[in-house]
TILUM-531533 format. One record per residue: residue in one letter; x, y, z of N, C-alpha, C in turn. Coordinates in steps of 0.1 Angstrom, whole numbers, plus 5000, padded with zeros to 4 digits. Example, Ala and Ser with C-alpha at 12.3 -4.5 7.8 and 13.67 -1.06 7.14 Angstrom:
2
   resn   n_c1   n_c2   n_c3   ca_c1   ca_c2   ca_c3   c_c1   c_c2   c_c3
      A   5132   4943   5078    5123    4955    5078   5132   4967   5078
      S   5128   4978   5071    5137    4989    5071   5129   5000   5079
END
This chain:
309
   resn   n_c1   n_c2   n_c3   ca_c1   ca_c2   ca_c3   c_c1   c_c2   c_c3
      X   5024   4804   5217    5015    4793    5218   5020   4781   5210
      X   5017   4769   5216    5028    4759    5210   5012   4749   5199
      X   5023   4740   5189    5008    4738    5178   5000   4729   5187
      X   4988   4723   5180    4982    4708    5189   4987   4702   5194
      X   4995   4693   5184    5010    4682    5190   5011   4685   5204
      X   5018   4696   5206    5025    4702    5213   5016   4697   5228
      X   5006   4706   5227    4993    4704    5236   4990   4694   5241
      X   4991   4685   5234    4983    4669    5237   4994   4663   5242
      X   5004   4660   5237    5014    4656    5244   5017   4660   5260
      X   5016   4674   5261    5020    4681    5280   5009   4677   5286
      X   4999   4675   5277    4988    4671    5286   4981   4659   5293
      X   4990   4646   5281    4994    4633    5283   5003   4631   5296
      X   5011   4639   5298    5020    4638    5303   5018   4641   5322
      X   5009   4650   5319    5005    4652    5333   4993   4642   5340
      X   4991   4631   5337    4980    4619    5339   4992   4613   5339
      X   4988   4607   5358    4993    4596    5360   4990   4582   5360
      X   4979   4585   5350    4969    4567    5349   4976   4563   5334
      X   4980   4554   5333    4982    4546    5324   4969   4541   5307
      X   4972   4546   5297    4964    4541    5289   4951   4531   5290
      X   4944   4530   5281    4935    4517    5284   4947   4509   5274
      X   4946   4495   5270    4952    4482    5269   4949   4489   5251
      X   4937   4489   5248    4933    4493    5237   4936   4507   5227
      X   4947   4515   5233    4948    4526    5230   4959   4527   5228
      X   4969   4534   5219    4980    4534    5217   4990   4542   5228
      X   4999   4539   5231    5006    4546    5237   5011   4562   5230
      X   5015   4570   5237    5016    4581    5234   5034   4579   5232
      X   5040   4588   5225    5055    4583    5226   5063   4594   5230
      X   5066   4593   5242    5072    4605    5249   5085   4605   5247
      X   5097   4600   5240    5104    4599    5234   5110   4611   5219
      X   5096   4612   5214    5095    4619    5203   5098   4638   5204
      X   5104   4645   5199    5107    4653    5201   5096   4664   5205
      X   5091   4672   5211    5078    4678    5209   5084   4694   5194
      X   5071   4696   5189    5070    4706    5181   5077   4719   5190
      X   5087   4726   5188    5091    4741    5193   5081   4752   5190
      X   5075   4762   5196    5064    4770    5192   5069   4778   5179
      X   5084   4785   5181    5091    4788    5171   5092   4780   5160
      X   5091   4772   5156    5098    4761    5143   5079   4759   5137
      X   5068   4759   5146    5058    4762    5144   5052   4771   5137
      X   5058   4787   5142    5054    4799    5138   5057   4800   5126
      X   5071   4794   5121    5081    4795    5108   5072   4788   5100
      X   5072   4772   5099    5064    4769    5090   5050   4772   5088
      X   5042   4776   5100    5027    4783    5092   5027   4797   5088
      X   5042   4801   5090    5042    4815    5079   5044   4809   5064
      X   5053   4803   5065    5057    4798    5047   5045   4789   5046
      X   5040   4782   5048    5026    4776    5047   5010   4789   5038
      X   5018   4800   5053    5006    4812    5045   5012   4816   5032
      X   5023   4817   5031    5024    4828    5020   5028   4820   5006
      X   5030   4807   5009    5026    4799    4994   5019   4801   4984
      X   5007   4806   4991    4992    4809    4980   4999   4823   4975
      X   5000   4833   4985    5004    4845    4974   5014   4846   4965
      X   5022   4836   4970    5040    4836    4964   5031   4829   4943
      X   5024   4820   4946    5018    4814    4935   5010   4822   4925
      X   4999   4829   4936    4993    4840    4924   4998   4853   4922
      X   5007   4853   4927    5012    4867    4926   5002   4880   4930
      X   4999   4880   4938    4990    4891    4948   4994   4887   4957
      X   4991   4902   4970    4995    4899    4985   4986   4905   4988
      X   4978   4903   5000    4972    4909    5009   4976   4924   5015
      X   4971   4931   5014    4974    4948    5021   4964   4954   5036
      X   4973   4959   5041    4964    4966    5054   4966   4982   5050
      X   4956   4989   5048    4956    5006    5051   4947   5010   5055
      X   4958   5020   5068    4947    5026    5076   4945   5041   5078
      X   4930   5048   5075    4929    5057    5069   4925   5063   5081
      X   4919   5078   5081    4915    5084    5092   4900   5078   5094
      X   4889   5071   5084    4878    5066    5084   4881   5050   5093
      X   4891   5046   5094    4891    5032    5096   4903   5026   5091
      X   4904   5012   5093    4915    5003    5090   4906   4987   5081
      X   4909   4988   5071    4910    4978    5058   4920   4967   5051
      X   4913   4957   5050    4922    4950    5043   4915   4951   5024
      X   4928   4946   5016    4925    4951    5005   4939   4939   4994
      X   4939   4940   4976    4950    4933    4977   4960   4938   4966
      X   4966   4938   4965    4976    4941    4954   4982   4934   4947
      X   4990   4938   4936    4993    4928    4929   5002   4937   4921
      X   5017   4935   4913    5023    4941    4902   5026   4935   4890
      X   5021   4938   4880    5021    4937    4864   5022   4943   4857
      X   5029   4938   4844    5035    4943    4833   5021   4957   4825
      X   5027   4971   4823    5016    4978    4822   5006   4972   4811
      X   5013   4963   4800    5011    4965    4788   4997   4951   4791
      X   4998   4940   4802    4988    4932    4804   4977   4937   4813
      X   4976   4949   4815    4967    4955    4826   4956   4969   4816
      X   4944   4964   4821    4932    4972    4814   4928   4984   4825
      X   4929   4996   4828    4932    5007    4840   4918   5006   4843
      X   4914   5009   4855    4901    5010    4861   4892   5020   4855
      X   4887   5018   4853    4877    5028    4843   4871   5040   4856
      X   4874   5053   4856    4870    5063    4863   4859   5074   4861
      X   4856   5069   4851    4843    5077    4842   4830   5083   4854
      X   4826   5070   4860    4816    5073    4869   4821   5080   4883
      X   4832   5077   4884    4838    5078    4899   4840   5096   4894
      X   4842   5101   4887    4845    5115    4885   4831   5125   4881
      X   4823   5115   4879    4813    5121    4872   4803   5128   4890
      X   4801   5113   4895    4790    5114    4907   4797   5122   4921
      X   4811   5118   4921    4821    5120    4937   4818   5134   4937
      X   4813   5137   4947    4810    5155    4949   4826   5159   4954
      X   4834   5152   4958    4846    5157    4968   4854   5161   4955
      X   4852   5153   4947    4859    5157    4934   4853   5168   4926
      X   4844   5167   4929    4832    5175    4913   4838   5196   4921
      X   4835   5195   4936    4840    5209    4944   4852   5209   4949
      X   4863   5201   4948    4875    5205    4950   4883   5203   4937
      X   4882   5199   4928    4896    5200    4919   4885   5207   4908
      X   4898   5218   4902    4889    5224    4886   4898   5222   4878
      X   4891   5220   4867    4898    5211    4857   4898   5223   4840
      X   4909   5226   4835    4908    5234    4826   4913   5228   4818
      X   4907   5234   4800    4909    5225    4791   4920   5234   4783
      X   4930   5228   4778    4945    5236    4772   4948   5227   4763
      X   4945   5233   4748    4953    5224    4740   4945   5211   4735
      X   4931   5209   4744    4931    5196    4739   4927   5187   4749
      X   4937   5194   4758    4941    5182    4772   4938   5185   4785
      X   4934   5179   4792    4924    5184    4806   4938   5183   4816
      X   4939   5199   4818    4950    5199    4830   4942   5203   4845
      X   4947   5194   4855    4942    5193    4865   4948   5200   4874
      X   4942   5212   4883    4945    5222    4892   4944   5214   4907
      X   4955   5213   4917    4958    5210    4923   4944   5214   4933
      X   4943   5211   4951    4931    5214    4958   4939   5227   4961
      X   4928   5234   4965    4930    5248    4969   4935   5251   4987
      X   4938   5240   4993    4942    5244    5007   4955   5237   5010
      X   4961   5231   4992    4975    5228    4997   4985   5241   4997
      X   4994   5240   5003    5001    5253    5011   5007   5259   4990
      X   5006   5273   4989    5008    5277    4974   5031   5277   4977
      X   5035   5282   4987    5047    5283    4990   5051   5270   4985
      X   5049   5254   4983    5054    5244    4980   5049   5239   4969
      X   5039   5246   4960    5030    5247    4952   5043   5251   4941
      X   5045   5267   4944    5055    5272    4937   5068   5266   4933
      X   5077   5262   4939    5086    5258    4944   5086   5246   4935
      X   5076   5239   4938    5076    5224    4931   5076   5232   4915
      X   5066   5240   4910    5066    5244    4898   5079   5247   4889
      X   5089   5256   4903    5102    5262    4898   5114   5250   4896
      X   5114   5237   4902    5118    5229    4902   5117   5221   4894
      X   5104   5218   4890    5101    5212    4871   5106   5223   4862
      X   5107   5231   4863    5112    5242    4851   5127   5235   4849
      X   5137   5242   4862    5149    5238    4862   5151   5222   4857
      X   5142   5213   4859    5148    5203    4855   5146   5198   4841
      X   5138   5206   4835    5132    5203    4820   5143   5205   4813
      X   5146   5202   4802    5152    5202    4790   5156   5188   4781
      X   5162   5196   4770    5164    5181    4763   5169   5168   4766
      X   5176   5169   4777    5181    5154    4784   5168   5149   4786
      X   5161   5157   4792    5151    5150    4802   5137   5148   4793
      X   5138   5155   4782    5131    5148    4767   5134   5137   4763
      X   5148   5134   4762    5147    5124    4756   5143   5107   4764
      X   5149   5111   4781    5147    5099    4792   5131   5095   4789
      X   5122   5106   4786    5107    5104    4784   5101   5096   4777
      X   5112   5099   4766    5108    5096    4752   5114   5080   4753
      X   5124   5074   4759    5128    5058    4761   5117   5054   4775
      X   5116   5063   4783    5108    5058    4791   5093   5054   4787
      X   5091   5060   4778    5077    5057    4770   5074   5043   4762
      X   5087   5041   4757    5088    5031    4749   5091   5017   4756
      X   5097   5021   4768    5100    5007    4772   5084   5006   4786
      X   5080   5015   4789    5067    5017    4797   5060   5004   4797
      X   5057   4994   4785    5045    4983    4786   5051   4973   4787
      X   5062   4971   4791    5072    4963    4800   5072   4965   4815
      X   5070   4975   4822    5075    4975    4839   5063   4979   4839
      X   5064   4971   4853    5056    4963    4864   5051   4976   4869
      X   5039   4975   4871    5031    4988    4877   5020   4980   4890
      X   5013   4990   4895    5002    4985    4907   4990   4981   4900
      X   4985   4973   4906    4974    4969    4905   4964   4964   4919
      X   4953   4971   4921    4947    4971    4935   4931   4961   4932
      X   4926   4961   4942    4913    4956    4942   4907   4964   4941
      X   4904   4970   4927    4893    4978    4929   4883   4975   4916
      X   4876   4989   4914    4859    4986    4911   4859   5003   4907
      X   4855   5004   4887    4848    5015    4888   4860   5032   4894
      X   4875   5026   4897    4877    5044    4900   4878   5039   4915
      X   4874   5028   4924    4877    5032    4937   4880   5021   4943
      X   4888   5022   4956    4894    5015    4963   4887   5005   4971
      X   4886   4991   4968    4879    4982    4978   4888   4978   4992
      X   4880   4983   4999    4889    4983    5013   4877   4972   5024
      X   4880   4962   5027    4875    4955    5040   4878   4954   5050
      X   4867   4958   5063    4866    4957    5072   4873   4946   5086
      X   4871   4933   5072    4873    4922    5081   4881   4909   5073
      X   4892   4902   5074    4894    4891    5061   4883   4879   5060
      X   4872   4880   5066    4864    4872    5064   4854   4879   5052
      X   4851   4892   5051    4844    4898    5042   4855   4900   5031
      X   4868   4906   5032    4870    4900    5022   4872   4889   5010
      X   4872   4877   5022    4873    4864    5016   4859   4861   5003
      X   4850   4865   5010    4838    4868    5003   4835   4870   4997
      X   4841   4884   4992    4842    4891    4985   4848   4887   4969
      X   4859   4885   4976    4870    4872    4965   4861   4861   4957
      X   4854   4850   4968    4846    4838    4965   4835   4847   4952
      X   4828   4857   4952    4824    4860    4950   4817   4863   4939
      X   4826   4864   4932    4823    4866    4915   4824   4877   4916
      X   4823   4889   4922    4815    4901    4921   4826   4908   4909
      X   4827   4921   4900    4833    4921    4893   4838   4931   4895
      X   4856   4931   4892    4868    4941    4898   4875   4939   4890
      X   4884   4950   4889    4898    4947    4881   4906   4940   4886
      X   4909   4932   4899    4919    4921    4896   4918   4907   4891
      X   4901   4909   4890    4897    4900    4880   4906   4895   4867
      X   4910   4903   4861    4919    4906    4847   4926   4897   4851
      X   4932   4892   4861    4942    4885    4865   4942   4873   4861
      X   4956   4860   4852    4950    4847    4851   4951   4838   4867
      X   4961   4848   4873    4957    4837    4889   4947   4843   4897
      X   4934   4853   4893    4929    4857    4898   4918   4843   4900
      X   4917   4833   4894    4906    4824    4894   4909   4809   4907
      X   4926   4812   4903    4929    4803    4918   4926   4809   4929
      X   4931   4821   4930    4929    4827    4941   4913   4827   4947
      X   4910   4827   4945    4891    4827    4950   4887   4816   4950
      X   4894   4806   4946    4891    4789    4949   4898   4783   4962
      X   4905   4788   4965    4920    4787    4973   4920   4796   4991
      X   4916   4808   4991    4917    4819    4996   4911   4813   5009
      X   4917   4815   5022    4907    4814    5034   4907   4827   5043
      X   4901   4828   5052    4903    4840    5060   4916   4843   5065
      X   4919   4829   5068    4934    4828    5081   4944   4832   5069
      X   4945   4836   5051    4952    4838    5045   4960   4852   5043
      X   4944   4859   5051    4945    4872    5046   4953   4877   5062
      X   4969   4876   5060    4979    4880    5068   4987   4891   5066
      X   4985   4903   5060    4997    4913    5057   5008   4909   5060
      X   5023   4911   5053    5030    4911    5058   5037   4925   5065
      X   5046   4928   5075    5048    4944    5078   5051   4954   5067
      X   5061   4948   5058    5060    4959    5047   5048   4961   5036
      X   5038   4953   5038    5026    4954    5032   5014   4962   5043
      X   5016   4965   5052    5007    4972    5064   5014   4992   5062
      X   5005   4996   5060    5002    5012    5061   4993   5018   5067
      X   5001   5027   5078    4992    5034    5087   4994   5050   5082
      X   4980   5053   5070    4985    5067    5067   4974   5079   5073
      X   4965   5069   5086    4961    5075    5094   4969   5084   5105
      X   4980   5084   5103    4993    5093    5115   5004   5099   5108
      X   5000   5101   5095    5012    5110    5086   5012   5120   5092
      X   5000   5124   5093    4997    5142    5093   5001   5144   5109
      X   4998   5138   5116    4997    5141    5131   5015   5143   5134
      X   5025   5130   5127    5038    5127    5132   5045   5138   5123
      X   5043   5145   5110    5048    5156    5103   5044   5164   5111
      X   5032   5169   5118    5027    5181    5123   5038   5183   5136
      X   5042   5170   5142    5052    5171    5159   5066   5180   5152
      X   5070   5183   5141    5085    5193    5141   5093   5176   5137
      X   5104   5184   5130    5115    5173    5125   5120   5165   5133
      X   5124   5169   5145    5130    5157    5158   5120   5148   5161
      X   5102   5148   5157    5096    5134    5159   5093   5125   5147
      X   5101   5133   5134    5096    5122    5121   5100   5111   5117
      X   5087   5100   5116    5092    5089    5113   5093   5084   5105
      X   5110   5082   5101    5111    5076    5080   5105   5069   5079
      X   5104   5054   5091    5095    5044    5084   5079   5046   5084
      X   5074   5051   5087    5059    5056    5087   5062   5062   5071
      X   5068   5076   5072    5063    5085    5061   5074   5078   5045
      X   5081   5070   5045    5085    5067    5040   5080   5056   5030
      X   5067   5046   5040    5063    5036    5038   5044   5041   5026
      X   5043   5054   5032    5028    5059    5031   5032   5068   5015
      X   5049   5069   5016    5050    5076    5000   5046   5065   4989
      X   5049   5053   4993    5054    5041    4986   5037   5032   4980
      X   5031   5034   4990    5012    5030    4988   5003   5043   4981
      X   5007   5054   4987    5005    5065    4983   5008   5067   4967
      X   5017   5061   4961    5021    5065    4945   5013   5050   4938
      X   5017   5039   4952    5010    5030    4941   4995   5031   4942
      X   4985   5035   4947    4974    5036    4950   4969   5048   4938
      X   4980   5058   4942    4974    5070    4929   4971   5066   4913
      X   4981   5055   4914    4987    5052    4900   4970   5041   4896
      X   4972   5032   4902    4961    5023    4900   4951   5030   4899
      X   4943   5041   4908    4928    5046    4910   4929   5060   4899
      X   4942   5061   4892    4942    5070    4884   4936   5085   4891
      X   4948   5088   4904    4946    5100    4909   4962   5110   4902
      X   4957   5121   4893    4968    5125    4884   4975   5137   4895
      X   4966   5141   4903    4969    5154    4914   4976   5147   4927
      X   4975   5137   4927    4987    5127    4939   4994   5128   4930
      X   4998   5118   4925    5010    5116    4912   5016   5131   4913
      X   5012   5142   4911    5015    5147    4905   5023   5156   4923
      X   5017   5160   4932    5019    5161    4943   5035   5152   4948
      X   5036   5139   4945    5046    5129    4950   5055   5130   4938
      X   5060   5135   4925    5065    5135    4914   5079   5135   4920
      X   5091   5131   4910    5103    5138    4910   5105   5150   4912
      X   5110   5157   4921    5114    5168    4918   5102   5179   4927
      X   5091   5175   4938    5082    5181    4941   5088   5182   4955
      X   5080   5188   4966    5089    5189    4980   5084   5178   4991
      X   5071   5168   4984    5071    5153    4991   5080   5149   4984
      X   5084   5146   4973    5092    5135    4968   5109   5147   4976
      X   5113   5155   4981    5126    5157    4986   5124   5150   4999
      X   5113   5152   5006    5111    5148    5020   5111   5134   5018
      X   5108   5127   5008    5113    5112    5008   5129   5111   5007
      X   5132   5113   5000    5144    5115    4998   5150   5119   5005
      X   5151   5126   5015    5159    5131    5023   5155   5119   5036
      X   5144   5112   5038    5139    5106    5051   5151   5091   5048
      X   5149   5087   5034    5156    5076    5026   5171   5082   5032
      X   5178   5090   5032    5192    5093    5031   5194   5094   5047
      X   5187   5095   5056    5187    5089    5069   5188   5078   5075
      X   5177   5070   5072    5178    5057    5071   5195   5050   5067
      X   5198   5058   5056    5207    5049    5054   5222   5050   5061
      X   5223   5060   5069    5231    5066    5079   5245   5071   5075
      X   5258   5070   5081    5269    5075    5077   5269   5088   5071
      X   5276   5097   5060    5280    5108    5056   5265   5112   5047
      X   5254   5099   5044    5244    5107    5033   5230   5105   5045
      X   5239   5100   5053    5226    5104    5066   5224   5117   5075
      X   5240   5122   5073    5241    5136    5081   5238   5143   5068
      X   5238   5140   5055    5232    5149    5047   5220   5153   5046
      X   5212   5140   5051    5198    5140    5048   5191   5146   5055
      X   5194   5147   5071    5191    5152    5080   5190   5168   5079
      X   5200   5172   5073    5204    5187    5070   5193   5192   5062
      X   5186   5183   5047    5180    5185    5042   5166   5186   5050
      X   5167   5178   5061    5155    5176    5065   5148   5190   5072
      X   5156   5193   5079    5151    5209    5086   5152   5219   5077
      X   5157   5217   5067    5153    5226    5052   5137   5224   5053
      X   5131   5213   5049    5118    5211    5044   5109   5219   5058
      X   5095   5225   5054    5087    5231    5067   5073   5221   5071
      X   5077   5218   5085    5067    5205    5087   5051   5209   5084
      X   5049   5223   5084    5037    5230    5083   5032   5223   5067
      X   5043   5227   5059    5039    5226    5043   5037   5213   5042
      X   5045   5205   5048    5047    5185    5045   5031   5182   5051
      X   5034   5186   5065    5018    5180    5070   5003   5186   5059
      X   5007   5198   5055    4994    5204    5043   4989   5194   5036
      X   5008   5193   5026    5002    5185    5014   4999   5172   5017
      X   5005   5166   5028    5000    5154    5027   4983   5151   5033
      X   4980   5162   5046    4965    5161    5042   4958   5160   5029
      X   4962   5165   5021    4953    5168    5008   4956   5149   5003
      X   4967   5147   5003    4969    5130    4996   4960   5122   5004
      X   4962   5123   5017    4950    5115    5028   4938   5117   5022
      X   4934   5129   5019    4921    5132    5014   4911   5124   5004
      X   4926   5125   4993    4922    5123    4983   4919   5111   4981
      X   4926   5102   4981    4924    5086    4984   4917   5083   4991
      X   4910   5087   5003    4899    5084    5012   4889   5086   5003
      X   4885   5099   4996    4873    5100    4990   4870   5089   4977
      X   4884   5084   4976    4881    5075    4964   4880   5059   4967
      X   4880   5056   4983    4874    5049    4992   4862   5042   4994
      X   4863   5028   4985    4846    5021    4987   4848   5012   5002
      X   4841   5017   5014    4842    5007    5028   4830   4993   5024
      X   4835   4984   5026    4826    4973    5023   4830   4964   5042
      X   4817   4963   5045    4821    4955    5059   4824   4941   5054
END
């Protein structure tokens, strides 16, 4: 579709009556706008405002529905974590599926009970092997340098995910005052002065469809799609991290059999000798077990799901 300019000019053009005396001439001479050179600059036009506050707009789409929502990455050490106190207390999905035992002090959190126990294991035997004092000490620098790197930060509220129906209710939402943790933000105050509907654009690597994980894992290795399941590991860790889900995290970890099936999907993608590796790895992994656990992640993040129209 080509911009106004564009319009008014073909349309000038097709009238064979001559101006009134009092009207300016139209200047047909002048180059017309290209639809393409159009499209370019009202993309960089949209994404100015995010490039400024540093948030972007997000699409994910769940098995309830499809939302927009926003994100943002910051330093851990300037971020206050969503407070989950209520969200664990009242959520029945949580209160009857996860049991929580106290060891030491520390509340260790037992996985749901209908993720498959064969990858359960496995993942367990696999943190064993990889423990020891190397991997003490990477902990122990990783700890220390932690309130420096950049971590997620979502729109949320209370423990749960603000997801909109529409970017006009979001916008609203924004204008709003209403109170969220991206509030915390110092460009969170331009942003809501600034913000219009037509802003709220995902870009493709910001759009997640983790309504079709389960389905395209369930089709057998010859229909999986890296960029689908590749893209849903990637929202999926940052979404857990933000809403402080410790049983995703913990599910997607180093060393668990999502994080090989990423890893292996990644080593396809990238083709040549670590793509025929990856591949090999890939019919290793059992699409039964991948599609389990990742129902249980779909799950879990849905239930921690506030829909606002």
């Amino acid at each position: 579709m080509g911009s106004p300019k564009h319009t008014e000019v073909s349309v000038a053009r097709q009238s064979p009556q001559r101006p009134d005396a009092d009207e300016p001439e139209l200047d047909d001479t002048a180059d017309p706008v290209e639809p393409e050179e159009a499209d370019t600059e009202r993309a960089s036009a949209d994404r100015a405002l995010w490039d400024e506050v540093g948030i972007d707009p997000v699409e994910i789409a769940l098995p309830a529905g499809t939302g927009f929502t926003l994100r943002a990455y910051r330093p851990a050490r300037e971020l206050t974590p969503t407070d989950v106190t209520e969200r664990d207390q009242d959520d029945p999905f949580l209160a009857r599926r996860q049991v929580i035992e106290e060891e030491d002090d520390e509340a260790v959190v037992i996985l749901d009970e209908d993720v498959a126990e064969e990858f359960a294991e496995s993942d367990k035997e696999a943190r064993r092997d990889a423990a020891g004092d190397e991997g003490a000490e990477e902990d122990e620098e990783a700890t220390d340098e932690g309130g420096d790197e950049e971590v997620p930060i979502f729109l949320t509220h209370r423990g749960r995910l603000l997801l909109f129906k529409t970017p006009e209710s979001l916008v609203s939402f924004i204008r709003s005052g209403a109170p969220n943790d991206l509030s915390q933000l110092d460009s969170w105050r331009e942003l809501s002065e600034r913000v219009e509907p037509a802003d709220i654009a995902p870009l493709d690597e910001d759009t997640y469809e983790l309504d079709l994980v389960v389905e395209n894992l369930r089709g057998g290795h010859d229909t999986w799609d890296p960029t689908l399941l590749i893209a849903a590991g990637e929202v999926a860790r940052d979404v857990s991290y933000a809403l402080r889900l410790p049983a995703v995290l913990d599910m997607l970890s180093a060393g668990s059999s999502l994080d090989d099936l990423d890893d292996a999907l990644r080593a396809t993608v990238n083709g040549g000798i670590s793509g025929f590796m990856g591949r090999r790895r890939l019919k290793k992994i059992g699409a039964q077990t991948a599609s389990l656990g990742w129902r249980t992640i779909v799950g879990k993040i849905s239930a921690v799901v506030d829909w606002r129209d």
